[in-house]
Structure formats: C-alpha cells, structure tokens
N, C-alpha and C positions, 0 to 999 in steps of 0.2 A: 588433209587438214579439214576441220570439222569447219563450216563458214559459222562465223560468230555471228552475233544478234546484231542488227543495223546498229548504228551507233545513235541516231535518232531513239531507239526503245531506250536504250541504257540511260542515256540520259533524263527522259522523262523518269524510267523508275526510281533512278536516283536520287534527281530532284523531288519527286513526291515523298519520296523516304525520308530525306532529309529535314523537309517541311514537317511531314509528320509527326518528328523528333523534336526539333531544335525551335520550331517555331520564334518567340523573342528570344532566344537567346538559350545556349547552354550556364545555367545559371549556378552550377557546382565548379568549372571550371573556370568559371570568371571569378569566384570568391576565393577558389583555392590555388588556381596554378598561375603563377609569373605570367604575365604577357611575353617575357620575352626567350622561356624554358622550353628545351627542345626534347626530344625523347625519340629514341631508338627500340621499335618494337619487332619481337621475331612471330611469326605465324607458324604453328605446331598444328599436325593430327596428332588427335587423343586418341585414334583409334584408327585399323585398317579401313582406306576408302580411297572411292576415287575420282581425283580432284576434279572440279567444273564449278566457272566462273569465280575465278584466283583474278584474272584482270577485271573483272565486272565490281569487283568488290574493291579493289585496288582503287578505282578511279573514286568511290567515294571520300576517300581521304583526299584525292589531287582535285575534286572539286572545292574544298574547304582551305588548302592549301596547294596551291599550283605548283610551291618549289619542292614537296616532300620527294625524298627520293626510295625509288624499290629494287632490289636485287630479288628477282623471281625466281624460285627455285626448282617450282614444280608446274609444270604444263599441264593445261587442261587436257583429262583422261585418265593419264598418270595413275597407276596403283601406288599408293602412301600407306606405308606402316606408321603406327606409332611412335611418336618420335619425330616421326622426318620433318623436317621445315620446310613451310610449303612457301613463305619468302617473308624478305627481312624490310621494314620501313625505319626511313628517319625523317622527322621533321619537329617544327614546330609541336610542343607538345599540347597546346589547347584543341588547335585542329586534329590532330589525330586522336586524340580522347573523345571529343565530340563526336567525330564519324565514326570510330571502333565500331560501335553495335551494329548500325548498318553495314559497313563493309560483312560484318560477322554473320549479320543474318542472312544475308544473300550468298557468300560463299557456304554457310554453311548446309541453307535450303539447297542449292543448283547442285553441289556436292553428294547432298544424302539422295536427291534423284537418281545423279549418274551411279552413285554407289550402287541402289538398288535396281538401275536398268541391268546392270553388267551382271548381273547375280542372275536375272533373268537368260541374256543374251547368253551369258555362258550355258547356263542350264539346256538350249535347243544346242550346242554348238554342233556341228556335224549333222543335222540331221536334213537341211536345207532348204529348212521355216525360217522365215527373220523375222524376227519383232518389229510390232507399231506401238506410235502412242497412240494417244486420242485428243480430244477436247478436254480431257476432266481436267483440265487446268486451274492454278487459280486466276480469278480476273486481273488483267491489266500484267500477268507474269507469263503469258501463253509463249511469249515469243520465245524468253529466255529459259523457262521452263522444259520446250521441245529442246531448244540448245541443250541443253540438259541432258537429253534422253538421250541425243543424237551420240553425244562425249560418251556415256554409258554403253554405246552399242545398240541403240533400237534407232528404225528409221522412222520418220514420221509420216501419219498419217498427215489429211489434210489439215490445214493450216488454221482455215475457219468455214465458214455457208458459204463462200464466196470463189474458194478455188476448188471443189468436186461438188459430182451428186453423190450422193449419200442418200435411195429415202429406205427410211425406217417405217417400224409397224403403225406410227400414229401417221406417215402418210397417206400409206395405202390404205388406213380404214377411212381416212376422209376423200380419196381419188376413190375407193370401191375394190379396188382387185389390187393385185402386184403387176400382173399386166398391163392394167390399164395405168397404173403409177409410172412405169419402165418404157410403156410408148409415149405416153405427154411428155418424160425427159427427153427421149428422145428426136421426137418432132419439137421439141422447143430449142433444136440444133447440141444437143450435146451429148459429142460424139462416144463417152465412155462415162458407161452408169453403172452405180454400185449398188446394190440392192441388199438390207437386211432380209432373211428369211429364220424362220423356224424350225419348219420342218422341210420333207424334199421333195412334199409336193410343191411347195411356195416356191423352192429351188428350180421345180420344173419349169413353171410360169413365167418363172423370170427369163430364164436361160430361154425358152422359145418366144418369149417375147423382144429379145437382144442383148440382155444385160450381158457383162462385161468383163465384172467382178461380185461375187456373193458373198455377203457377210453371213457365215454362220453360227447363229447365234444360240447360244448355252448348250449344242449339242452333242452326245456324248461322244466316246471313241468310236464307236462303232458305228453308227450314225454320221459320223464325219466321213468313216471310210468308206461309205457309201456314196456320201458325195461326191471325195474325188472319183468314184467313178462312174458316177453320173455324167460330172463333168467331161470325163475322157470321151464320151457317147457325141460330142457337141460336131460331128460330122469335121474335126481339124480346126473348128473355132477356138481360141485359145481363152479360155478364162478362168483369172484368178479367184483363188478361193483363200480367203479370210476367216479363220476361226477367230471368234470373242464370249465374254460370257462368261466368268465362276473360274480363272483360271488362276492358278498359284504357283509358287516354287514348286510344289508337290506335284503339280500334273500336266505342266506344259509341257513336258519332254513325250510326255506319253500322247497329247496333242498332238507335236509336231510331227510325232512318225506313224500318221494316217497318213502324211502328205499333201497337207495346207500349208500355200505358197508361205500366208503369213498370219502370224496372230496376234490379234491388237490387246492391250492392257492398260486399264485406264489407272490401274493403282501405281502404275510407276510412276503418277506426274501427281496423284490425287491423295495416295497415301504414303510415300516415301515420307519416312521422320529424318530430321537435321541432323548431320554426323558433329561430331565433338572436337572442335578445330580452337585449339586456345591464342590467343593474343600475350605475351608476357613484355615484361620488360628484359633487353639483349641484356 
C-alpha cells in the first residue's frame, strides 16, 4: 500500500480550495437548488488512466456535508477504462454541487500524474532503473503531488531542502569546486551526499572527495555508460548513480539500460495534464 498524504496536508488543501471557491457563499445554488434537495452523483473516466486521490477528492464534499455518503469503486493506482465508475455519491444536493469542482480538480490533477508516471514506470520496466520525482511541484501540492507519482509507479526523491543533500551547480560555483562543496557536507555531519555533475571529470571529484550518490546530469547514452563505469572503479564503495536532464517517453528506456540505479523526471509532477473524469447525475 502506497502510505497516503498526512491527513493534516489534506485538509489544509482542501480547506484552501474550498475558501478559494465558495468564499460568502455559493450563490447559484442558494438561488436555484432547494435547501432541502438531495442528489445522487456517479464519477466516470472519460478516458483510460490511473486513478490517485479518489479519497482526497472525496472528502471535499464530507467536508461541506458530513452525512454524504460514497461507495468507492476504484482504488488509488487502479487502471480505469473508459467508462468505469470510479465511485458513486449521495447527499444533500447543495453541498455536493458546491464542492463538485474541487473534488474534480484534485482527483483529476493527482490522477493525470499517476497516469502519466505509469506510462513512464512502464516504459524502464525490466531493465532495473526506477523512476524519481523531483521538487517541480506545484506549491502548497508537493505532498500530494509526490502521492501521486508514488500510485503511478515512481519513487520519490527528497521530499524538500530539509531531508537530503543535493548540491547542485549553483553551489559549487559559490563553495569553488565540487570537492570542496562534497567535503563541507560532509564535515557538517552528513553522512550521505548527492552530488549534481556534468561531466566525468566533476563525477571524478566527487567520487574521491566521498560523495555517495551522483546526479548525472543531461548526459548522453554513452557518457552515462561511462559513468557506470567509473563508478564500478570506486575500490567496492557502493554509489548510486542518477540519471536527469531532457528525458522523455522516447528515451528513457534507452537511459535506463546504460545502468543508472535511477532516473529522476521532473515532468511527471510539473507537466502531467488532468485526465477527463466526469461527475453525472445516477
């Protein structure tokens, strides 16, 4: 099982979402629908995908109405055809009209992620690379976002600045070297550092300076495959190697079988488009 997003995250997004929406009042459904009209709505894919955050989206409507009730059809991950019902709501029809959008946009964004991770995840499958995400998150959705990728099939990278190192080429040109960037982390006690490089001299610097894990970055097939075997040279130190950089459907399979542990993608969190998930009446 994929561990869901705190339940803390969910509900600040949701209550932001909500606010952003509804602010005084949903004012078309207070002039047109009954206060006391109830409605029975089914949730359809308009299209093959697969499903992530069916419950995150859900709970927007039990925020607005506590008593709605939902028969959940489809689990987060789930391949969904066309067609399929991804789950069925009843309640009170003001609230559930009011919340529709939001529920819709959030299952429909975390859905067209994992859509698009799985399309990636498949694409390496066998060859013994796994996908990462990254930061390209949007702000204030990181959490649920990575949930996202996760249900799709990729693992996550770090989370934010605060749980790895990661330095990149804007730190080493203001530390001076990559060596001298991969000793300060490591003399400031932290025990496994990941280093951007470019080329494989920068890979060499790192690697004899300690690093741990290398990010290589935008460089080509064959340039990779030199890495990994550079890295094999590390006297039985073990360290991961991370391809990133210009990767697409079209050429990560051809990435992953240089023999990079793993390769990160920032477009499965930054540019996955919403998949087509309708709301009808049952």
């Amino acid at each position: 099982m994929t561990p869901a997003p705190s339940p803390e995250t969910v509900s600040r997004v949701i209550d932001a979402a909500l606010e952003e929406d509804i602010r005084s009042g949903d004012i078309t459904c207070e002039a047109v629908i009954a206060e006391d009209a109830t409605l029975c709505l089914v949730m359809r894919a308009r299209q093959p995908l697969v499903a992530a955050g069916i419950e995150i989206g859900l709970a927007a409507f039990s925020r607005l109405a506590p008593e709605t009730e939902f028969s959940r059809l489809a689990a987060d991950g789930v391949r969904a055809g066309t067609g399929d019902v991804l789950a069925r709501i009843s309640g009170p029809a003001r609230a559930l009209l009011t919340a529709e959008r939001t529920a819709l946009n959030l299952i429909q964004h975390l859905s067209g992620i994992a859509t698009l991770t799985r399309r990636y995840a498949d694409a390496i499958d066998g060859t013994g690379a796994a996908l990462l995400d990254t930061r390209k998150t949007t702000p204030g959705l990181r959490e649920l976002e990575k949930y996202a990728a996760r249900v799709g099939g990729a693992q996550n990278h770090r989370m934010g600045l605060y749980d790895a190192v990661l330095i990149k080429d804007n730190h080493i040109a203001v530390a001076g070297s990559v060596a001298q960037a991969v000793r300060r982390a490591l003399a400031a006690g932290h025990g496994s550092v990941e280093v951007e490089c470019d080329t494989l001299d920068q890979m060499t610097q790192a690697l004899e300076a300690g690093a741990a894990h290398i990010l290589l970055d935008n460089m080509a097939p064959e340039t990779l495959r030199q890495a990994v075997a550079l890295a094999a040279k590390t006297n039985g130190r073990r360290v991961v190697l991370e391809a990133s950089g210009g990767v697409t459907l079209e050429n990560i399979r051809g990435i992953a079988e240089t023999g990079v542990d793993f390769i990160s993608v920032g477009r499965i969190t930054q540019s996955a488009a919403a998949v087509d998930i309708g709301l009808d009446m049952a």
